[in-house]
N, C-alpha and C positions, 0 to 999 in steps of 0.2 A: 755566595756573596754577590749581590746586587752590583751593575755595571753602570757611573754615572757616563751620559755623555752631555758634551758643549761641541762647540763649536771648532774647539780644537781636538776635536775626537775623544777617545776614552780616558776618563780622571774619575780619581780618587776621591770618595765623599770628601767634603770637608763641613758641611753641615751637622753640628757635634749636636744641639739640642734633641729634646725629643718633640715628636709628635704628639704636643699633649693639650692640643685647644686652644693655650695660653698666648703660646711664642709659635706655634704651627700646628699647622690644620691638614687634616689626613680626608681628602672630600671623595665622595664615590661619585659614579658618574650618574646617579640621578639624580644628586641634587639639584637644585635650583638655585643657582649664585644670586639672582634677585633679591630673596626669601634671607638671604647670612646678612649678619651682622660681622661687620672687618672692624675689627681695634687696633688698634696701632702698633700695639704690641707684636703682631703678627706679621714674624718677618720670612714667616716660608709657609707655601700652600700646595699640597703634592694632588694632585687629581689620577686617579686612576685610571685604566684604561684595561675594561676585563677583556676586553678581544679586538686585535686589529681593525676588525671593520666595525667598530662601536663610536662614533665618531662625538658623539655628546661630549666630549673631553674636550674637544677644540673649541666647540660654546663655551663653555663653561667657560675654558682661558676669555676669551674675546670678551666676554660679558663682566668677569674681574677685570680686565683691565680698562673697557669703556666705565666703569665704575669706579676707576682712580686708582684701585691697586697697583704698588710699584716692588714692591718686595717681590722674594726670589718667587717664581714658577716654575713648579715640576711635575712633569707626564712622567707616570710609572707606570708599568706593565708592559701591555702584548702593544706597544707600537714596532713599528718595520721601520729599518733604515729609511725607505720608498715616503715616508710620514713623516721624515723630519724635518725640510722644509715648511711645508702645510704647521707644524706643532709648533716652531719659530714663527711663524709668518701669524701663530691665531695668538700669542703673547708668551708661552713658556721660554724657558730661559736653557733649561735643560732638560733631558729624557732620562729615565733611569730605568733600566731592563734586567731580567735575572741573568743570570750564568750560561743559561743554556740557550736562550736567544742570541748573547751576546757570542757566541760559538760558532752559531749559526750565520751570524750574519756580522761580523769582525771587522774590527775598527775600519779599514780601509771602505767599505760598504757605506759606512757613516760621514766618512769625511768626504765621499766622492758628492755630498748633497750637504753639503758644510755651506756654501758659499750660497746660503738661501735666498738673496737678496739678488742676486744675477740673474735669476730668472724667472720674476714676479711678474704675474698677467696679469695686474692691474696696472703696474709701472710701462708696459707694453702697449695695455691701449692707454694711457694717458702721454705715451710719447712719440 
């Protein structure tokens, strides 16, 4: 069983639909977010992330969301507690990890980089 996290650390899917193109989009990390066509219909986009240090996932968010996407975002896979920052800070909303990362690296791990916003280097040199 998959582990979502937010910002209040580890929850419970609550995302019922499927990943079926329609109502949400199941994207891999080479797409090209440019190249999609976003409907309206589409109120969750889960982007994957085959390996920690694969970072094409954090485009991807950044380039949906300068392109108006407002519905949910989700990073699933091999992200590191160490990435959740940076994965909030590029537009996802939340991470979603399997069982055995989630093991590895336990709630407390995630929430200690919960507070993404406190310590943004561009907020720094602009202040």
């Amino acid at each position: 069983m998959n582990t979502l996290i937010t910002d209040t650390g580890f929850n419970l899917d609550d995302f019922t639909a499927r990943f079926d193109g329609i109502t949400a989009l199941d994207l891999a990390s080479e797409v090209d977010p440019t190249t999609l066509e976003i409907s309206d219909q589409i109120t969750m986009i889960r982007v994957d992330f085959p390996s920690f240090a694969d970072g094409r996932g954090f485009t991807i968010a950044r380039q949906l969301r300068l392109r108006g996407y407002t519905g949910r975002l989700r990073a699933k896979g091999h992200i590191i507690a160490d990435q959740y920052a940076m994965a909030r800070r590029a537009g996802f909303d939340e991470v979603e990890i399997n069982a055995s990362l989630a093991q590895r690296q336990p709630e407390p791990d995630w929430l200690a980089r919960s507070d993404w916003q406190a310590d943004d280097y561009q907020a720094r040199l602009r202040g």
